[in-house]
N, C-alpha and C positions, 0 to 999 in steps of 0.2 A: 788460040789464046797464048798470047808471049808471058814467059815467066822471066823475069827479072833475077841476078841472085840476094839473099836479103840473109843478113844475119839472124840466126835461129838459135836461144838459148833453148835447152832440154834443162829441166829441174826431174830429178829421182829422188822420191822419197820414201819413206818406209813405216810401218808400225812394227814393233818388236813384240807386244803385248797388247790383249784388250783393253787391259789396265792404262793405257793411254788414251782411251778414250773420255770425254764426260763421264762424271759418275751417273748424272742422268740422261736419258734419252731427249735431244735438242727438240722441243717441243714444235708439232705443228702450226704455221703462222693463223692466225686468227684470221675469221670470215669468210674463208676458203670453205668451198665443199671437197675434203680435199681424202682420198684415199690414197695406199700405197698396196700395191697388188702384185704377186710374184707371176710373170707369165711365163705358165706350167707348159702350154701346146703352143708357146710361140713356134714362127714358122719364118723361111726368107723373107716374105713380102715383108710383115710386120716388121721384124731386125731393121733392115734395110731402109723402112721409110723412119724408125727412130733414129737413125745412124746420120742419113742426110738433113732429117728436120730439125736434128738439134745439132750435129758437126758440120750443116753443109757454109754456116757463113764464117766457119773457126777454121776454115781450110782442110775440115779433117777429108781425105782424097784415098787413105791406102787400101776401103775394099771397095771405092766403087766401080772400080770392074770385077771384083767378082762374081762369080757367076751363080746360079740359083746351088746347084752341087756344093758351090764351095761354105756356101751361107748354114746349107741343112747340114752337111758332116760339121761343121764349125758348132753351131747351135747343140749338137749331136752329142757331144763329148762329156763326160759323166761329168757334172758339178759345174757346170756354164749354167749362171741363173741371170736373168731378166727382172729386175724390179722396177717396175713403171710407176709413174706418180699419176695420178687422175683426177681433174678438176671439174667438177660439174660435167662427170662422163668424155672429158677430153684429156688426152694424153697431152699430158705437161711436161715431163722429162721422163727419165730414165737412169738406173747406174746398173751396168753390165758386172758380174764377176766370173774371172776364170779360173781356174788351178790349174800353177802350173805344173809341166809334166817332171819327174822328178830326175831325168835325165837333163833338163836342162837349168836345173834349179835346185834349191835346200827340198828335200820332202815336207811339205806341208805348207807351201807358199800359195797367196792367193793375189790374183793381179784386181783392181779396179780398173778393168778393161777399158770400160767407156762411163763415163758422166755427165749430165748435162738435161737443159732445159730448154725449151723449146723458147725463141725470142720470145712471146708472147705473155712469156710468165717469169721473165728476169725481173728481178728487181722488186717483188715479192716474198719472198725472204722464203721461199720453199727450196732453196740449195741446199741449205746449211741440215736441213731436217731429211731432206731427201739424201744426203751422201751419210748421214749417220747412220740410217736405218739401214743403208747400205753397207756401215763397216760394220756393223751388230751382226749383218747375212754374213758377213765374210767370214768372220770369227766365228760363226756354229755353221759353218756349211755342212761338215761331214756328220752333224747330227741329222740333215737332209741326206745325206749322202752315206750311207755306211762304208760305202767302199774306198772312199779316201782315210786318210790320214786327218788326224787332227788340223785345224790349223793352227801354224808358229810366227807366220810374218804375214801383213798386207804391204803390199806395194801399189806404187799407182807414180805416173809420168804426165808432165804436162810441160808445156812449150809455151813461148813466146807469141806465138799462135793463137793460143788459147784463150776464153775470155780472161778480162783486165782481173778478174776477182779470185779467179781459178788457183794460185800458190797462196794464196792467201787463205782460200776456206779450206784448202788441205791442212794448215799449216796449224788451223784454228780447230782441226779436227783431231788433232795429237799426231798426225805424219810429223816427222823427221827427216829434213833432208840430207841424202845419202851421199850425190855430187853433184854436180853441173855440166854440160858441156855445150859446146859453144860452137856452129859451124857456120858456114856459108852453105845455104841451101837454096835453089830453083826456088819461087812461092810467084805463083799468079795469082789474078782475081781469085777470091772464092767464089767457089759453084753454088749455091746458095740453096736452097731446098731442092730446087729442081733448077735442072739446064736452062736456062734462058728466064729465069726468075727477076734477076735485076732486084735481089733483096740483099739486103747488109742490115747485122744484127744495130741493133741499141747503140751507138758511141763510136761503130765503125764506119768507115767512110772507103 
């Protein structure tokens, strides 16, 4: 697969406070059968197939060679939660949260690791409800967690890469962007759910 180089902006944002969020929680969109479920005994397989099924046509690439090892100690790490969305018993998205370690960051930081919905359920208005309940997890994590620190900041990163809508519903979610930066990067086809799929999301070509 030839990669091309292609200009790549990075947007970094940030929440300082919950108090930036909605005063209310962004309601669930109507006529959906639609839950939101924290997965307790996620495991490699599962991670992995939410990581390609909703990052494989966004170009997301950095763990698909990871290996089964590197997925379970990942997953492994106190205060890494999974919250999956489920629509009529089908997994519709997901938003990952990490904390991060305090050696490489303020104590009491938490990343919005991954985000995102599966093509299937864009454009249904389940983002904007799915990344709030996600920043509500972030903010009480260590009431799940006693062993961390409170949380003080979320952070979360998104690219040029990323769907069209992505700095916009962070932006809409009380993030604050932090800086920008700008490179020349390698970017091939995206690899799309799976190798040899031949899928591109809603609007991509």
């Amino acid at each position: 697969m030839t990669a091309n180089l292609t200009t790549i902006t990075t947007w970094h944002l940030a929440q300082t406070s919950a108090a930036a969020l909605p005063p209310e929680p962004v309601p669930a969109p109507e006529g959906l059968d639609l839950s939101v479920v924290r997965a307790e005994a996620i495991g490699p397989e599962f991670a992995r197939f939410l990581y390609t099924a909703v990052g494989g046509v966004w170009n997301w690439r950095d763990r698909l060679a990871w290996s089964y090892e590197q997925w379970a100690k990942w997953l492994a790490v106190e205060g890494t939660e999974t919250w999956v969305a489920w629509v009529s018993g089908t997994p519709a998205g997901y938003v990952q949260l990490e904390p991060r370690r305090a050696e490489e960051v303020s104590e009491g930081e938490v990343e919005v690791i991954y985000f995102g919905l599966l093509p299937a359920f864009i454009g249904r208005g389940l983002g904007s409800h799915l990344l709030d309940l996600g920043l509500r997890r972030a903010w009480d994590l260590a009431t799940r967690h006693p062993s961390l620190p409170s949380t003080r900041l979320v952070t979360v990163h998104t690219c040029s890469q990323d769907g069209p809508a992505a700095l916009r519903t962070y932006k809409s979610s009380g993030f604050e962007l932090v800086r920008a930066e700008t490179a020349e990067q390698p970017v091939g086809e995206a690899p799309g759910p799976w190798p040899g799929s031949g899928f591109a999301a809603p609007g991509v070509s």
